[in-house]
C-alpha positions in Angstrom: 4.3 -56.9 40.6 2.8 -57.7 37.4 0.1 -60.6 37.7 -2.1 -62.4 34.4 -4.2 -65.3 34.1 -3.7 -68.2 31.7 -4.9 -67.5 28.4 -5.5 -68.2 25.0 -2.5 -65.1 24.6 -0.2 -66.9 26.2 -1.0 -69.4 23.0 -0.8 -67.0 20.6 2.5 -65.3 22.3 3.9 -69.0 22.1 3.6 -69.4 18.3 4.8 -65.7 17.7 8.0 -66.3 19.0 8.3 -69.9 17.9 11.8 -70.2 16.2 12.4 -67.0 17.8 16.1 -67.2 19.0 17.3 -67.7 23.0 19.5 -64.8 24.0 22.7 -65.1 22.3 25.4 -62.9 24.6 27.6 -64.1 27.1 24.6 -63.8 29.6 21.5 -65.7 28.7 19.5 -63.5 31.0 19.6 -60.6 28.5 18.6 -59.9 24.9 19.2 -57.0 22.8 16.5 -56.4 19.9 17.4 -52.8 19.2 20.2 -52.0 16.7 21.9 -48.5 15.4 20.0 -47.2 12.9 16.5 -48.9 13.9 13.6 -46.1 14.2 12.2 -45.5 17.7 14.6 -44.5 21.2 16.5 -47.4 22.3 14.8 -48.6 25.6 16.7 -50.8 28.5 13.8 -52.6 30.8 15.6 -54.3 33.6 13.1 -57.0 36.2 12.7 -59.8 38.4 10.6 -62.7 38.3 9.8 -63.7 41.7 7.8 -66.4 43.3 5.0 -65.5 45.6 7.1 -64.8 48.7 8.9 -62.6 46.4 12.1 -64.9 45.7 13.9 -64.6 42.5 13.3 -67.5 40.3 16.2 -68.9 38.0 15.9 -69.8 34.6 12.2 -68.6 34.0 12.0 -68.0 30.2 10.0 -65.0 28.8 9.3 -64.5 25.2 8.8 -60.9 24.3 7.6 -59.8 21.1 6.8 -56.2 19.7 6.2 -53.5 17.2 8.9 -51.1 16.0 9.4 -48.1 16.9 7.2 -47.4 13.9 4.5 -49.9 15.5 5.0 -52.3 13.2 5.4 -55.8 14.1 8.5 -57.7 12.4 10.7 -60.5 13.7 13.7 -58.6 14.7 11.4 -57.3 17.9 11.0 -61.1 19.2 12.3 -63.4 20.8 13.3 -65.2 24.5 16.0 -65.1 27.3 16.2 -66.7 31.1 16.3 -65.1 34.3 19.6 -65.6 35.9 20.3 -67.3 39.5 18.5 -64.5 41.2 15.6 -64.2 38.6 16.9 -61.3 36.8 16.7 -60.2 33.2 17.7 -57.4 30.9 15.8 -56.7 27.9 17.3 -53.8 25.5 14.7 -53.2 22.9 13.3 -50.2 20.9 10.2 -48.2 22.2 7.3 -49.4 20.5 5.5 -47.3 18.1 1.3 -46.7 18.2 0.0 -50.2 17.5 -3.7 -50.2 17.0 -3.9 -48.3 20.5 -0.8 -48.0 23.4 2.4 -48.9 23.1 3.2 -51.9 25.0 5.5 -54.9 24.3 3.9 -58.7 25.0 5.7 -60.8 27.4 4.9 -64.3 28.3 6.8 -66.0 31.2 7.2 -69.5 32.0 8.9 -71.1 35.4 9.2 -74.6 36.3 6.4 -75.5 39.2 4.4 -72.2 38.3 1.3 -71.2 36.2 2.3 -69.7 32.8 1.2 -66.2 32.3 1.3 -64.0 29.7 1.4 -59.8 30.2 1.9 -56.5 28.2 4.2 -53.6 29.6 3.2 -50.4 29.5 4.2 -47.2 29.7 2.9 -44.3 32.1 2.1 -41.2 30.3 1.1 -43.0 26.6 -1.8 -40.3 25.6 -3.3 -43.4 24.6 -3.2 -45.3 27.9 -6.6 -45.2 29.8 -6.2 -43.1 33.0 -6.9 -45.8 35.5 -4.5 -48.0 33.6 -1.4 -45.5 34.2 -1.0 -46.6 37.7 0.3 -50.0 36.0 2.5 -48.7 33.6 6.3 -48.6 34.4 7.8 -45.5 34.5 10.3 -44.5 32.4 13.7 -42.0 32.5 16.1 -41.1 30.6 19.7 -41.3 31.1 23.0 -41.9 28.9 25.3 -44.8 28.8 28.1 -44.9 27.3 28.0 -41.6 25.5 24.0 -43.0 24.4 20.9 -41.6 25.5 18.7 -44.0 26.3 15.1 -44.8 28.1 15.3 -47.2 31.2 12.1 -48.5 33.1 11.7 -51.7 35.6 9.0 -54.4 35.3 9.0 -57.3 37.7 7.1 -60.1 37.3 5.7 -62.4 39.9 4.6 -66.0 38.8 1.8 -68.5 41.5 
């Protein structure tokens, strides 16, 4: 489980996805960023946000926001969705590209009766990645869906 204090980020993660646009498909508990054609390997992170006894906790928003696969930030790689009933979300995205050091993709969660934090994914096996920070990093594999190769990974979140 991912853990972060409060801090100024969380801030700064707020106003970067301002007017950023809640999920949009028939399940609010996943967003798609990544389109045919954009630059970078499409990437499918599936989680949980949990409470500290480790139960799922609906409706918990996160705002995500990235760089491109080229590591370039732009607003097409933000914006927010809500856990479901069971505190699940799917985020389909692009893998990052090098931005000013590892690839990583902000998150900042919010859940009503918890402390707001505000985290970075990361991903084991970045060349740029400190070695005691790989431990940290999700893992990632590839598989095909669909006739679509794709990278998948898992990052669950666990608010106080």
């Amino acid at each position: 489980m991912r853990r972060a204090a409060w801090s100024r980020t969380l801030f700064l993660g707020m106003a970067l996805c301002a007017g950023a646009a809640l999920a949009q498909t028939e399940r609010e508990s996943e967003l798609t960023l990544w389109r045919d054609g954009d630059a970078g390997e499409a990437l499918e992170i599936r989680g949980r946000v949990v409470d500290p006894s480790g139960r799922g906790i609906a409706g918990a928003m996160l705002s995500v926001r990235q760089a491109d696969g080229t590591g370039v930030y732009s607003s097409q790689y933000r914006g927010q969705l809500r856990t479901d009933a069971s505190g699940h979300y799917v985020l389909r995205t692009a893998m990052p590209g090098n931005y000013m050091g590892v690839r990583h993709i902000h998150v900042d969660v919010e859940g009503d009766g918890f402390a707001p934090i505000s985290t970075q994914i990361l991903f084991r096996g970045d060349p740029n990645l400190e070695p005691d920070a790989q431990g940290g990093a999700i893992v990632l594999e590839r598989t095909n869906v669909e006739g679509r190769d794709l990278l998948t990974g898992r990052f669950d979140i666990k608010l106080e």
